[in-house]
C-alpha angles and dihedrals in degrees: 000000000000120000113251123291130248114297097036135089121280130182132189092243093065087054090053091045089046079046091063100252131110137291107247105009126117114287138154134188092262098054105120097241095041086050091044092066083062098038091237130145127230117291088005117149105265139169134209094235087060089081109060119112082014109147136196096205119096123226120240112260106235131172141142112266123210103217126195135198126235123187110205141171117206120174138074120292117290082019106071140142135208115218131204111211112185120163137052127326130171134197086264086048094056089045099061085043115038111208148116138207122244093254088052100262115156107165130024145195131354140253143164079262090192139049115166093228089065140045089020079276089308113158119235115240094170143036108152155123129245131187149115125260087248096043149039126255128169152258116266125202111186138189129182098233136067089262115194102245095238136110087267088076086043141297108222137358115213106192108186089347090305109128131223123188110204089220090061090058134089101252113209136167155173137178093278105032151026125199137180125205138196129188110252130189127270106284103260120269100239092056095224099046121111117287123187125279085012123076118225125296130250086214139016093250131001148100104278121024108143150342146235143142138295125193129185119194133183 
């Protein structure tokens, strides 16, 4: 909870214990937890009455993501798949996957990709689904750095209220990623109809074909 608000009394002791440590025990301004609340470096100039109202939690990240659509077909010849992409990739995103819809998307949709309380400051390259149109795939949330899997990266991803725990997620990394994926559903089989978590699309493939929210929370 928050510590109290102007007007009411305020010691340094409440600020340890919102900082996480613990009632009682040795603490000072500078101390990096107690400073954190306040967003202050070491040895910067600070006053008591900068605290009030300071809080440890940290708010949810929401914002409205612009989603696109990608048809692709991946397999040797006379084995070959159709996938259905629908989400949020970015250049990096194409990069790590290498590969282009039928119409020539390469990247689609846009998002705020980075917030300093999640991913350690990490910048999202991917938030999207993949399947067939016969069988399921999965969701992919991806960042472009080696992120610890905890709840300091994050601890759920809702995408259009559809909730998403990060330890239900495969958890997977490499020096220059980390990525989480869910089971999702087969793509539907009229290509712009609604697929869980996405709404419906405006067109069958493209950059931009619709919008809804995305919300982080720790």
């Amino acid at each position: 909870m928050a510590l109290p608000a102007v007007g009411n009394s305020l010691s340094l002791n409440q600020m340890h214990v919102e900082a996480g440590g613990s009632s009682g025990t040795q603490c000072s301004l500078n101390d990096s937890d107690i400073r954190s609340l306040i967003s202050k470096s070491s040895g910067a100039t600070m006053a008591f009455n900068e605290w009030f109202g300071a809080s440890a939690s940290i708010p949810d990240w929401s914002q409205t993501i612009n989603y696109g659509q990608m048809v692709n077909v991946e397999g040797a010849q006379y084995s070959q798949s159709q996938f259905v992409n629908r989400g949020y990739r970015s250049s990096a995103g194409q990069t790590l996957e290498g590969t282009s819809g039928v119409n020539g998307e390469t990247t689609y949709g846009s998002m705020t990709n980075q917030n300093s309380n999640f991913f350690s400051n990490a910048t999202i390259n991917r938030i999207r689904s993949k399947a067939t149109t016969l069988g399921g795939g999965v969701i992919l949330l991806g960042v472009d750095s080696a992120v610890a899997n905890n709840d300091t990266a994050f601890s759920s991803m809702s995408v259009n209220s559809n909730t998403y725990n990060r330890s239900a997620a495969t958890y997977a990394s490499s020096g220059s990623a980390a990525t989480w994926t869910w089971t999702v559903s087969a793509a539907p089989s009229t290509i712009g109809n609604a697929w869980t978590p996405w709404p419906s699309t405006s067109s069958n493939a493209g950059t931009n074909v619709g919008s809804c929210n995305v919300t982080f929370s720790r």
